[in-house]
C-alpha positions in Angstrom: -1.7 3.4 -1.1 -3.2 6.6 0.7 -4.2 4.6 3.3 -5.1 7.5 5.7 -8.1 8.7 3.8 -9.7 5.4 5.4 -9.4 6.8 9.0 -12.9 7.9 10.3 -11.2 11.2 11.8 -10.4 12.7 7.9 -13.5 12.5 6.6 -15.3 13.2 10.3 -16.9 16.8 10.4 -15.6 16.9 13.5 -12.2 17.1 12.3 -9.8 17.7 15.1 -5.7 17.8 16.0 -5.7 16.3 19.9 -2.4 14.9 20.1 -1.5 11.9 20.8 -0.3 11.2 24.7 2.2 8.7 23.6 4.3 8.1 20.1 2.1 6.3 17.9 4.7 3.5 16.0 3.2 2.0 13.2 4.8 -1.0 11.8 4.4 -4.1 9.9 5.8 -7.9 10.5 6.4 -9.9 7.3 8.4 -12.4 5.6 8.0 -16.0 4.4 5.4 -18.2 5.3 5.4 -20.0 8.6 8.2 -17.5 9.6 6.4 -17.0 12.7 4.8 -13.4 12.3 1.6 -13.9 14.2 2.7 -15.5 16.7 5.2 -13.0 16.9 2.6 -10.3 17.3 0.2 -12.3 19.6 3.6 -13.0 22.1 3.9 -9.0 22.1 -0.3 -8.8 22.9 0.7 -11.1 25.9 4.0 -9.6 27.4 2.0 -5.9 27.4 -0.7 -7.7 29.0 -3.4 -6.3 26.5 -5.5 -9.6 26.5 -8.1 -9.4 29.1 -9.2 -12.5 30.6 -12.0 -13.1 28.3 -9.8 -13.4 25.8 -7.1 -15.1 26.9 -9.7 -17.9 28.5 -11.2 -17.9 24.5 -7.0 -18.0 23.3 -7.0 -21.6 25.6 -10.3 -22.8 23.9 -9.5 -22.0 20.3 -5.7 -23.2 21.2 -6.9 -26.8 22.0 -9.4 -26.8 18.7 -7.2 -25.1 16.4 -3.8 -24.8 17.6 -0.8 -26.1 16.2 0.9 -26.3 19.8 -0.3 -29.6 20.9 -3.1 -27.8 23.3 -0.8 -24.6 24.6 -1.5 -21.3 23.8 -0.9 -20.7 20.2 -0.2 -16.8 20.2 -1.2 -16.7 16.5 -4.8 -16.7 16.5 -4.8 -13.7 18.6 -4.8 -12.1 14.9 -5.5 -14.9 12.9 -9.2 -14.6 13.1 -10.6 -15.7 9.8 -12.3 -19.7 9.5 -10.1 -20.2 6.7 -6.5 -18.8 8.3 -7.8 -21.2 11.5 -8.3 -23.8 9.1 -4.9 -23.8 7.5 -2.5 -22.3 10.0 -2.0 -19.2 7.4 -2.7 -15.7 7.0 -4.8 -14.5 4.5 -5.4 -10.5 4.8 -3.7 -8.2 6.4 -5.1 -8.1 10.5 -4.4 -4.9 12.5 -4.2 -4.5 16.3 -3.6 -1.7 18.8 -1.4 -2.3 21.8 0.2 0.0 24.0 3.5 -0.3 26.6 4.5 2.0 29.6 5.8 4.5 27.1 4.6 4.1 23.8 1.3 3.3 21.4 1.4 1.0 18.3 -0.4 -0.3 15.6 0.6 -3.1 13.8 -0.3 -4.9 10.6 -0.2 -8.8 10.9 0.2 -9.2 6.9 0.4 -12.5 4.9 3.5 -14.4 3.6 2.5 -16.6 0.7 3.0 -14.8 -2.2 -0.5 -15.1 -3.7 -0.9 -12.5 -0.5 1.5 -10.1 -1.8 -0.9 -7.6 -2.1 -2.0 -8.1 1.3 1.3 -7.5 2.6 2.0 -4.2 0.1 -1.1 -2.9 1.6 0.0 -3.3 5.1 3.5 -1.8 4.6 2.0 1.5 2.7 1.6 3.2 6.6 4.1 1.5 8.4 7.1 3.3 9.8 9.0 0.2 10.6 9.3 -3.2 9.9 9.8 -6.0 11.4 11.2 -8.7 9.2 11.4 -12.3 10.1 13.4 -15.4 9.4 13.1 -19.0 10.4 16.5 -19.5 12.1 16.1 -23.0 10.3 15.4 -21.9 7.1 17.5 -18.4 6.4 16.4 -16.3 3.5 13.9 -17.4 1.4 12.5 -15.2 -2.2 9.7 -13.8 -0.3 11.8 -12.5 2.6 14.0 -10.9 -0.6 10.7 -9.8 -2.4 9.4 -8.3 1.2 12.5 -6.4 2.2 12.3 -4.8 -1.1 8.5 -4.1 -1.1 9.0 -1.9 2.4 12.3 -0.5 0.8 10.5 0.8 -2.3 7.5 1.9 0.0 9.7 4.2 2.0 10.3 2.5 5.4 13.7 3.0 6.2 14.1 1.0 9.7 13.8 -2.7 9.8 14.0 -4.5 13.0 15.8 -8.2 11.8 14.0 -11.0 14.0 15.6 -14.2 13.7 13.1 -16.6 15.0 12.6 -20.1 15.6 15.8 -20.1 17.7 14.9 -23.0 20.0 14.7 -24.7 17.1 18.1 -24.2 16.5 19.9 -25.2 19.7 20.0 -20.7 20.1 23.2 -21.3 18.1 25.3 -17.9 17.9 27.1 -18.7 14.8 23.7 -19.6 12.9 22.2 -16.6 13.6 25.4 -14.4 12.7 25.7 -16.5 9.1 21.7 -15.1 8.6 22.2 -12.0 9.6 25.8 -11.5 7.5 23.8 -12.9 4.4 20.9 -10.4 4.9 22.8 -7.3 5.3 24.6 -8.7 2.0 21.6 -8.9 0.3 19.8 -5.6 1.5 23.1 -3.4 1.2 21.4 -1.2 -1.8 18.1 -1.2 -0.6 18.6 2.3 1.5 17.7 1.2 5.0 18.8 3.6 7.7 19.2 0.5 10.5 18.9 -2.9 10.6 18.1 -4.1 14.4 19.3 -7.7 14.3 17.4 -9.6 17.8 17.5 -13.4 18.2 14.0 -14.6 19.1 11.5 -17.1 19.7 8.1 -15.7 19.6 6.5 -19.5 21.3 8.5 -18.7 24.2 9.2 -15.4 24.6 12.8 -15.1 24.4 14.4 -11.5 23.7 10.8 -10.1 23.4 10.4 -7.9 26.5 13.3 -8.9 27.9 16.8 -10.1 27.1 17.0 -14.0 27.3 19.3 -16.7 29.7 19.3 -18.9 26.8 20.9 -16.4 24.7 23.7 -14.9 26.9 25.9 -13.9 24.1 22.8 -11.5 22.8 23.7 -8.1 24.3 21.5 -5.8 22.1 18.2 -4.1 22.9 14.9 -7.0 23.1 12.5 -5.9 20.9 9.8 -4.4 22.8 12.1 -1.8 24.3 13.9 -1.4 20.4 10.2 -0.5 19.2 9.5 1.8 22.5 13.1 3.9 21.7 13.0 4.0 17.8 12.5 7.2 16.4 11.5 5.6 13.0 9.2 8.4 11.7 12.1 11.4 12.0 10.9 14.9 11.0 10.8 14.4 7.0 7.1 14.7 6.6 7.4 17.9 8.8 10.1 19.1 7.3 8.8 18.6 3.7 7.2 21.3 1.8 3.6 21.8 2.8 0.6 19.8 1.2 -2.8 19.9 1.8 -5.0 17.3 0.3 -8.6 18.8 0.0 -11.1 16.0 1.3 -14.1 18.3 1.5 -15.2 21.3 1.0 -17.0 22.5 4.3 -20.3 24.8 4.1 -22.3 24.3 7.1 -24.0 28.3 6.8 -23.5 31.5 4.8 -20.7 33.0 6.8 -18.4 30.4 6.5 -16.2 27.8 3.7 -13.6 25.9 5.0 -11.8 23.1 3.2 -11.2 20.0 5.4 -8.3 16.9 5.2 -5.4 16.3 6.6 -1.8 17.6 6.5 0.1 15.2 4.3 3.2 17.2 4.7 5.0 20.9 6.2 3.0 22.8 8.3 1.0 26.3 7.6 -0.1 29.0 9.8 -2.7 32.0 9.1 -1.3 34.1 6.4 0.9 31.8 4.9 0.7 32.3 1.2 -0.9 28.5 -0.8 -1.8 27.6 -4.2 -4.8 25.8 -5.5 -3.8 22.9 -7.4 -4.4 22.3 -10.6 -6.5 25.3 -10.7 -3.1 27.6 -10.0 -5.2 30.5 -8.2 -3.3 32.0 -5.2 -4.5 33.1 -1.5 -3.2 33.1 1.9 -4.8 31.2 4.7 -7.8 32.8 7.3 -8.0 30.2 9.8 -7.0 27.0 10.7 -9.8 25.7 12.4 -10.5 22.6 14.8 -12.9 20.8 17.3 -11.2 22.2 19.4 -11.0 25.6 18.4 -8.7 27.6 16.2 -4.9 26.5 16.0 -1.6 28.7 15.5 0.0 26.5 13.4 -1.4 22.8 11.5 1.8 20.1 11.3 1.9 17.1 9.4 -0.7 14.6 10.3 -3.0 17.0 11.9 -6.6 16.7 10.8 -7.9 20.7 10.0 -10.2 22.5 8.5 -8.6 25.8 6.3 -10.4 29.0 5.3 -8.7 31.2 3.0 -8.9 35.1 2.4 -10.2 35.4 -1.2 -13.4 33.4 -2.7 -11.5 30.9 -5.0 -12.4 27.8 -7.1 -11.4 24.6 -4.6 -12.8 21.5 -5.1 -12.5 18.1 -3.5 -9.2 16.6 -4.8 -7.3 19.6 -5.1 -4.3 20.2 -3.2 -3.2 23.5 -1.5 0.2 23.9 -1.3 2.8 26.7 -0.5 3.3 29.1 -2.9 6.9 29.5 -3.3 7.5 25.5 -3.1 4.7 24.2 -5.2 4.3 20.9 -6.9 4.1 19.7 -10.3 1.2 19.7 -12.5 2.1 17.0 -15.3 0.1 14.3 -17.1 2.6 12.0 -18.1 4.8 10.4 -14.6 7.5 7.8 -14.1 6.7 5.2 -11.4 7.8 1.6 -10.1 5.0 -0.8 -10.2 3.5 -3.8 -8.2 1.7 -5.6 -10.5 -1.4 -7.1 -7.8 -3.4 -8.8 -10.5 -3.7 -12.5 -11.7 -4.2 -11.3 -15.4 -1.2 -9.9 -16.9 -0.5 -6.2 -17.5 -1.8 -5.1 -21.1 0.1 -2.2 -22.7 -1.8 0.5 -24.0 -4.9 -0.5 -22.1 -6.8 2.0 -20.1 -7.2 2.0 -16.3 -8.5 3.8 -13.7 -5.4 5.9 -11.7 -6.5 7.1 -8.0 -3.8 9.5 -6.8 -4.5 11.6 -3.4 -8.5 12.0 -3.4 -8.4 11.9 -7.2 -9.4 9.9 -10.0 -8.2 9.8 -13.5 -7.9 7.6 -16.7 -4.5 6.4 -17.0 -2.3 4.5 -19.5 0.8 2.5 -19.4 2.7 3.6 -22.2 6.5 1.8 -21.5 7.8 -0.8 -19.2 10.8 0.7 -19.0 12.5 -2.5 -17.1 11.6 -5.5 -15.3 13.0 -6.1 -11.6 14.9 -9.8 -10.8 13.9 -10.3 -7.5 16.5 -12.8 -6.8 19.4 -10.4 -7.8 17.6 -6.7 -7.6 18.7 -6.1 -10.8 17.1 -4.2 -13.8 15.9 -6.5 -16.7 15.0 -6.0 -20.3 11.1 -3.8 -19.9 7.5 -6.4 -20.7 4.3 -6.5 -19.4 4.0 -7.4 -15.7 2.1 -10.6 -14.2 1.2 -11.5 -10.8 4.1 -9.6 -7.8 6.6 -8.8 -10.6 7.6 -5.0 -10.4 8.8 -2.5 -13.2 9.7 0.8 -13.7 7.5 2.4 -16.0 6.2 5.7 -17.5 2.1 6.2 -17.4 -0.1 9.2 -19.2 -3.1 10.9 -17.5 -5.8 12.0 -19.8 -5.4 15.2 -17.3 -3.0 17.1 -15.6 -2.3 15.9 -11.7 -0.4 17.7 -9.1 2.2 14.8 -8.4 5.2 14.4 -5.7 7.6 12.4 -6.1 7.4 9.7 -3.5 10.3 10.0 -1.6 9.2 13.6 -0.6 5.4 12.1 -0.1 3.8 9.2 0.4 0.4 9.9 0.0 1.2 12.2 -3.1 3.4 10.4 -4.8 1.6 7.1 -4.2 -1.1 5.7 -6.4 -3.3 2.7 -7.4 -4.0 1.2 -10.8 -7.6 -0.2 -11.1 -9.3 -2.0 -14.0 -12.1 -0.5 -15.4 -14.4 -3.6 -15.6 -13.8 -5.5 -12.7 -12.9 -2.8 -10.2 -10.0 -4.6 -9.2 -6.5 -3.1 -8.4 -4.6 -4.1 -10.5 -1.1 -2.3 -9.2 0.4 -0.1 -6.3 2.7 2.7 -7.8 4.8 4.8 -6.6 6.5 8.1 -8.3 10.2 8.5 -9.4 12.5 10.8 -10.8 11.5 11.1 -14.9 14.7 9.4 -16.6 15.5 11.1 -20.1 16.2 8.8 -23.3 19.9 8.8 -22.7 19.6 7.7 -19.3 17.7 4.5 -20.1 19.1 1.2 -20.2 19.6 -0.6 -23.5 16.6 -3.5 -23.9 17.5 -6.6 -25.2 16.3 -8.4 -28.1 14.2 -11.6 -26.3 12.7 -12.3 -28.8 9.0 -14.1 -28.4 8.0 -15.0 -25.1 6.3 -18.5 -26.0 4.9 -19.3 -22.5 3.5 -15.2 -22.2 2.1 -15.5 -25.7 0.0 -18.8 -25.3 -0.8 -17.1 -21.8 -2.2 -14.2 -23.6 -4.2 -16.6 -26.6 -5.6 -18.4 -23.3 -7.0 -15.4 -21.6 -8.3 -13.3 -24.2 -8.4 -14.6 -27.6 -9.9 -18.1 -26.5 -13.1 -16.7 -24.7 -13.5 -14.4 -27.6 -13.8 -17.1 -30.5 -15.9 -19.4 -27.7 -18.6 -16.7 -27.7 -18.4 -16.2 -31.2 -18.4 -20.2 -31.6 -21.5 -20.3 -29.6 -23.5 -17.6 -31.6 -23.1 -19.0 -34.8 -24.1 -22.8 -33.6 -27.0 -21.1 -32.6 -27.8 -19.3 -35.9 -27.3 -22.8 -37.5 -30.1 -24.3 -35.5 -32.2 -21.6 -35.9 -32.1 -22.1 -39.7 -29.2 -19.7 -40.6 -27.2 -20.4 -44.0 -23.6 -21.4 -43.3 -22.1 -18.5 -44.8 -24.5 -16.5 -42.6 -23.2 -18.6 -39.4 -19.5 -18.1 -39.6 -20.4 -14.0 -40.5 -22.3 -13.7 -37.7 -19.7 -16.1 -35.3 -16.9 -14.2 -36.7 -18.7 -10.5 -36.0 -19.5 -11.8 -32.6 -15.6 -12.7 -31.5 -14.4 -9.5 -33.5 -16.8 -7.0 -31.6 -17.4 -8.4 -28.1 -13.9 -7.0 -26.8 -15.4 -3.8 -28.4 -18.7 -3.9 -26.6 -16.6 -4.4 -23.2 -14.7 -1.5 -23.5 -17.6 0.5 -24.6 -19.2 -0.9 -21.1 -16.2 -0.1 -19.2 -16.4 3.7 -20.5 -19.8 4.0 -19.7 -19.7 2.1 -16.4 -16.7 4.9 -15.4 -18.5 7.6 -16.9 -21.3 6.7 -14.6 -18.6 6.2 -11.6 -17.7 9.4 -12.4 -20.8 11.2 -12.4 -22.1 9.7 -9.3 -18.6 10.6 -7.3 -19.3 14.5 -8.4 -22.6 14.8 -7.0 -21.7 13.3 -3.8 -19.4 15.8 -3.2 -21.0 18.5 -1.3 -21.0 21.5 -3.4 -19.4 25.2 -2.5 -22.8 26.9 -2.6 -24.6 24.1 0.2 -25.9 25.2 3.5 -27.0 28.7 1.9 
């Protein structure tokens, strides 16, 4: 979820605050599949005239081989670049692009619509500050445009531009396109966005992209270009939140100096302003603020610095400085919503690896509070989670964190679940408001889940007495007595889970040890 740790300027020695000379927008297109979304964004590519020649010559070629256009240009595999998203018309993982207009930058994430790609598409939105959400005029909404607008909800974007494409297809009928847009502001009423842009499109041909369209007169709003160009989307909350300071690394180049590099997740600092070392707790008040390009008054959110402080204390990679008199908490036990990402089914109880900011942790899933219905965003009765379901539940650290709540930060209060034997993220959560007892709502009595239960025999119970099976046919032709056979067959299917979580402590112990010595210590350079 903390998505800006990837960019090469945070972990860069040369860390640096040059900003910008336009806005940077960040924003995301999703929505069903076949909705149109690269195309969408390779129309945009076009109409800024940010394909160069060699490209668009390359566009015609590919068009002819792999288009679905009948040999015209077929925007879409401007982004779609993979062999197998050629192959099947599709998009597979989440493609990003960099465009710019008269008065404005972007970056936008080109993210999947099948739901096998949720994950994809949950990745994508975790940095966006808009979204563009499509519909095939012909189709209206479908689940994944529900399960979509509620994934960028829950992640925190608040502005969603509404692009009802496809219109050609529908004869750029008025009264279709107000029925999809009444139905979707229906449905998205409680999902706490601040504006809903409805535009009437058609990324093939360009209509009400740059420019408003003949073919829909009745149309008066803004196209969408010069929506994107205008929105203020971002705001002031991150600046106006109080200040965090993810330490990425601890900076010792010589004797005379230790700064502590990262980024400004949130609030702004100047020299003398009074921070706290989290989790350590120790207290001093900033030096320097120190750039590139030489030493800055103040650091605001987003700004890549380096910070020295007054007094010699304890800061390590993964801590957090804050301000003093607005600090965070330091708690081992969190409530989140989760989206499960994995094809195996959540297992309660079972350990995984948490990644929160720039640390790592062993974490467990102690309650599924209650399951979301996608269809009607209504809470459920709380069970273990399976592929793109979501849940609020409550998770204990074997440590104490600094946590935010995720509505005051989203790299802070965001966090991955991984499994500890095959490195796989498992789910994307996000920190909420701890609900007492009282506050919960009543779970109903289900009773056995038949389907999850012969699920569960399938995935873990079956490969466990196969192994065993397989041992003690082997001690029988080996010359084992029978009775020894089944002992050893049944020793084999009782232990082998054992033996893999053994592994999978040992294999993160080792994780663990290697991360510590690649961080450079305080006392290097000397």
């Amino acid at each position: 979820m903390n998505a800006h740790v990837a960019e090469a300027e945070v972990l860069s020695p040369a860390l640096h605050s040059a900003a910008p000379e336009k806005a940077l927008l960040r924003f995301i297109t999703c929505g069903s599949v076949d909705d149109g979304k690269s195309t969408l964004i390779g129309r945009m590519l076009y109409d800024s005239q940010m394909i160069a020649e060699d490209q668009l010559a390359a566009l015609d070629r590919d068009s002819k081989k792999f288009g679905t256009q009948g040999g015209a240009l077929d925007f879409a595999l401007l982004v779609d670049g993979l062999a197998a998203e050629r192959e099947q018309g599709i998009t597979i993982d989440v493609a990003y692009r960099y465009f710019k207009t008269d008065k404005r930058a972007f970056i936008v994430a080109d993210t999947p619509g099948h739901e096998q790609y949720t994950r994809n598409m949950a990745t994508g939105a975790s940095t966006a500050d808009l979204a563009i959400i499509l519909i095939d005029a012909r189709k209206g909404i479908l689940p994944q445009t529900r399960r979509h607008s509620f994934i960028v909800s829950m992640i925190g974007v608040r502005d969603v531009a509404l692009a009802i494409n496809k219109m050609d297809l529908v004869d750029y009928s008025e009264a279709r396109f107000n029925e999809i847009v009444a139905a979707y502001r229906e449905m998205a009423r409680d999902l706490g966005f601040r504006t809903i842009a409805p535009i009437p499109i058609s990324a093939l041909n360009g209509d009400n992209i740059a420019a408003l369209s003949e073919r829909t007169p009745w149309f008066q709003g803004e196209p969408l270009l010069p929506l994107l160009e205008g929105i203020d989307a971002g705001g002031d909350a991150a600046a106006e939140a109080p200040f965090r300071f993810p330490v990425q690394w601890v900076n010792r180049p010589n004797l005379d100096f230790r700064g502590f590099s990262g980024w400004v997740a949130s609030g702004s600092i100047k020299p003398g302003d009074a921070v706290v070392a989290l989790p350590s707790g120790r207290t001093s008040t900033v030096a320097r603020i120190v750039t590139q390009d030489g030493d800055l008054p103040v650091a605001l959110a987003g700004q890549s610095v380096t910070i020295t402080l007054a007094d010699e204390i304890d800061v390590s990679r993964g801590d957090i400085l804050a301000a003093v008199d607005r600090q965070p908490a330091v708690d081992s036990t969190v409530e989140a919503r989760l989206l499960w990402t994995a094809e195996t089914d959540m297992h309660p109880g079972a350990s995984y690896i948490v990644k929160l900011g720039a640390r790592t942790a062993n974490a467990t899933i102690t309650n599924v509070r209650h399951l979301l219905d996608i269809h009607t965003f209504e809470p459920g009765p709380g069970r273990p989670l399976a592929l793109n379901e979501i849940a609020t539940a409550q998770l204990r650290f074997d440590r104490a964190l600094p946590i935010s709540l995720y509505r005051d930060s989203r790299d802070l209060g965001g966090f991955i679940l991984i499994d500890r034997i095959t490195n796989e993220t498992v789910a994307f959560g996000m920190i909420e408001p701890s609900r007492t007892v009282e506050e919960e709502p009543a779970t109903e009595d289900e009773g056995i889940d038949w389907a999850r239960l012969s699920k569960d025999v399938a995935e873990k119970l079956l490969p466990a007495l196969a192994g065993g099976a397989l041992v003690g046919i082997g001690a029988k032709i080996f010359g084992a007595p029978t009775s020894s056979a089944v002992a050893l067959a049944l020793a084999d299917a009782a232990f082998r889970p054992l033996v893999r979580g053994w592994y999978a402590d040992f294999r993160q112990a080792m994780a663990k040890r290697k991360a510590e010595d690649d961080v450079t210590p305080d006392g290097a350079g000397i």
